[in-house]
N, C-alpha and C positions, 0 to 999 in steps of 0.2 A: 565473524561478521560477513553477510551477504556481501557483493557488489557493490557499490554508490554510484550510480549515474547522474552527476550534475552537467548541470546547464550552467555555464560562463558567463555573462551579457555585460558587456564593458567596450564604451567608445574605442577604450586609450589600451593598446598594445600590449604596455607595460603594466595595467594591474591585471590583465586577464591573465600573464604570466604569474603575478604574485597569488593573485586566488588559487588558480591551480598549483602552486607551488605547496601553497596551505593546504590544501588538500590532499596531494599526494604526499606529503611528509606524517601529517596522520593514519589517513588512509589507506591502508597495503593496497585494498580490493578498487580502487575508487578508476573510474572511466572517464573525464573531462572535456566538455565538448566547448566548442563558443562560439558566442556569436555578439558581431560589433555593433547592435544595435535593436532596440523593440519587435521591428519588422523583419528581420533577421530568425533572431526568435521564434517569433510564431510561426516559421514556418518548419525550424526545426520540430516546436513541441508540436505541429500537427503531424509529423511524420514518424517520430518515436517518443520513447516514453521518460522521463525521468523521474530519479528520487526525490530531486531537489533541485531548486533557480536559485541565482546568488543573480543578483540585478545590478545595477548601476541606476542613479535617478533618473542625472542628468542626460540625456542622448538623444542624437536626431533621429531625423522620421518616427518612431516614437519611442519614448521618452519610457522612465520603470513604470510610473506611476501607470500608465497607457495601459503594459502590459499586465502587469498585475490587475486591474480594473476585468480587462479580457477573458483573463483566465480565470479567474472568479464565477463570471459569469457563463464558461464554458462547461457544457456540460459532465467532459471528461476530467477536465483541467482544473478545476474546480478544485480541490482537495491536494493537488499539489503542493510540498511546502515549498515557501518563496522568502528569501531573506532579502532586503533590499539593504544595498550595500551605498553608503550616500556620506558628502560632505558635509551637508546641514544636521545639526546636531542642536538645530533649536525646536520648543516645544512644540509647537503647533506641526511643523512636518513631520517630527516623529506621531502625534496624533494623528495627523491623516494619513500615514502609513497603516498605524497599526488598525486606523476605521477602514482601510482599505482593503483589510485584511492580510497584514504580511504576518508571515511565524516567527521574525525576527526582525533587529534594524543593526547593522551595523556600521558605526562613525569612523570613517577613513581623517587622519591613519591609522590602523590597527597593525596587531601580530598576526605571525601566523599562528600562536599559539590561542589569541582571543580570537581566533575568527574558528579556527576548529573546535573549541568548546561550543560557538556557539551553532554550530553545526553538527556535533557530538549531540546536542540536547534535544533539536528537532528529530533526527534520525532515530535515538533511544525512542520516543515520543512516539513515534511511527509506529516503530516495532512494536510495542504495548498496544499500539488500534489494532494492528492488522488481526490481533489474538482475541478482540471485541466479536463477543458471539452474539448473533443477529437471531431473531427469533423466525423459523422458515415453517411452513405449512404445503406441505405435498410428499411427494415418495421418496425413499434411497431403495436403491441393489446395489448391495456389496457381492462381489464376483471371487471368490477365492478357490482355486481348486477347478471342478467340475461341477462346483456346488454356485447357487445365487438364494441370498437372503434377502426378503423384500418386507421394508418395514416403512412409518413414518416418519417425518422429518420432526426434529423439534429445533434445532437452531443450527447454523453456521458461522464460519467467521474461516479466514486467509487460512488460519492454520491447521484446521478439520471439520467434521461433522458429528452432531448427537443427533441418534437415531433410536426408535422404540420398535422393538421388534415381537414378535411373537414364539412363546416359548416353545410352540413345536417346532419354528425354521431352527433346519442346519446352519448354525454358530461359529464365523472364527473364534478362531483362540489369540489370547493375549499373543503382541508381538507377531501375530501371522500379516503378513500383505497380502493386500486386498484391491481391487480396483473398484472404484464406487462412482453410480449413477445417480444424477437429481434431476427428478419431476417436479417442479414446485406449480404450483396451485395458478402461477400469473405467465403459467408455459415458459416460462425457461427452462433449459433442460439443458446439462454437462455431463459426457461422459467420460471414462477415461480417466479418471483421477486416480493418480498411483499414490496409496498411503499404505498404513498398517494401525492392526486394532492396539489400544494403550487402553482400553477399559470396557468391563463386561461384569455388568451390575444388575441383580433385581429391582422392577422397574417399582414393586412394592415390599414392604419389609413381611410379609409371611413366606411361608416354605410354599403353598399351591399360587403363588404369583403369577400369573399366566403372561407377563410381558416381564422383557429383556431390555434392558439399554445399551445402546454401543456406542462406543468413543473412537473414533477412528484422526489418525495423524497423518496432513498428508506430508509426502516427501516433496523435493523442492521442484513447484509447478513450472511445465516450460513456461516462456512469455507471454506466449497466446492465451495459453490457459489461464495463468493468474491474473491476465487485462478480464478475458472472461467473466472470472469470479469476482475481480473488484465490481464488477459496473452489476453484475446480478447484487450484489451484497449492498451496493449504492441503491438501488432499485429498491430492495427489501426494508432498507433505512428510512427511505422514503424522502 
């Protein structure tokens, strides 16, 4: 499993202790950061990035409800999962959480065993989007060698590129790395992306096919790059 980068946000001392405890006891890879309050918060999530918020409701200056609302409506923030972690455990507040858009609700007091499942399940969840291929229109160059192959785009997604190529470009081969370039159509443009080809298919089922398909996988993107690709990929989703 990747890293987990959560965000902490709890008034009281001692559950931000017990969250984090929860999570590193699951977690081998997990990074825990916190903060005592809404306002708090938001200033971390504007400064890095997280996999995941565990909330608290109740708290000064503002409050879960506050930040979740915020981050909803922020453009980057947006898509972040958020679990709000709360003592009301009647209906109507779990309804306005979840109209508020949280990915989870958890009722203190919990385990650490119940609160890693349901941390386990958002993060699975995650992983499955990231591999969600977006349909792109404009150029790739794969770069391999002293060679460049320049073909069209046909979709994207976090974890590679399909690209239609021309059967006279020079071709990686299965399993060769490759660095690959996108033009897309709304001028974005990434370069630099270290992967390797995982598929190389005729692009129609006769023997004179005159297009090629490629499947290229990338390797694990720095940070910059993959904020990069989520917000072109958010862009594309529209």
């Amino acid at each position: 499993m990747k890293t987990l980068k959560a965000l902490i946000v709890d008034d009281v001392a001692a559950m931000r202790k017990f969250l984090r405890f929860g999570l590193e006891k699951t977690f081998p890879h997990v990074t825990a950061e916190e903060a005592s309050n809404g306002k708090e918060a938001q200033a971390k999530l504007e400064k890095s990035d997280y996999d995941i918020v565990l909330c608290d409701w109740e708290m000064p200056q503002m409050n879960g409800e506050e930040l979740l609302l915020w981050m909803r409506q922020h453009p980057t923030l947006k898509k972040t999962p958020f679990i709000m972690v709360s003592s009301r455990n009647d209906k109507p507040s779990v309804l306005k959480a979840m109209h508020g858009g949280v990915d989870s609700y958890v009722v203190k007091p919990f385990t650490a065993e119940g609160l890693a499942q349901k941390v386990m399940a958002i993060v699975e969840k995650a992983d499955r989007r990231e591999q969600e291929r977006v349909e792109a229109h404009g150029q790739i160059d794969i770069h391999f060698g002293d060679k460049v192959a320049s073909g069209r785009l046909i979709d994207i997604s976090m974890g590679g590129i399909f690209g239609m190529f021309g059967r006279d470009n020079h071709l990686p081969g299965i399993f060769q790395k490759v660095s690959a370039g996108i033009k897309l159509e709304n001028s974005h443009n990434m370069d630099g992306l270290e992967a390797f080809v995982i598929r190389v298919q005729a692009a129609e089922a006769f023997i004179d096919a005159e297009n090629v398909k490629v499947a290229i996988k990338f390797f694990e993107l720095p940070p910059e790059k993959a904020k990069q690709l989520q917000e072109m990929l958010h862009s594309l989703a529209g």
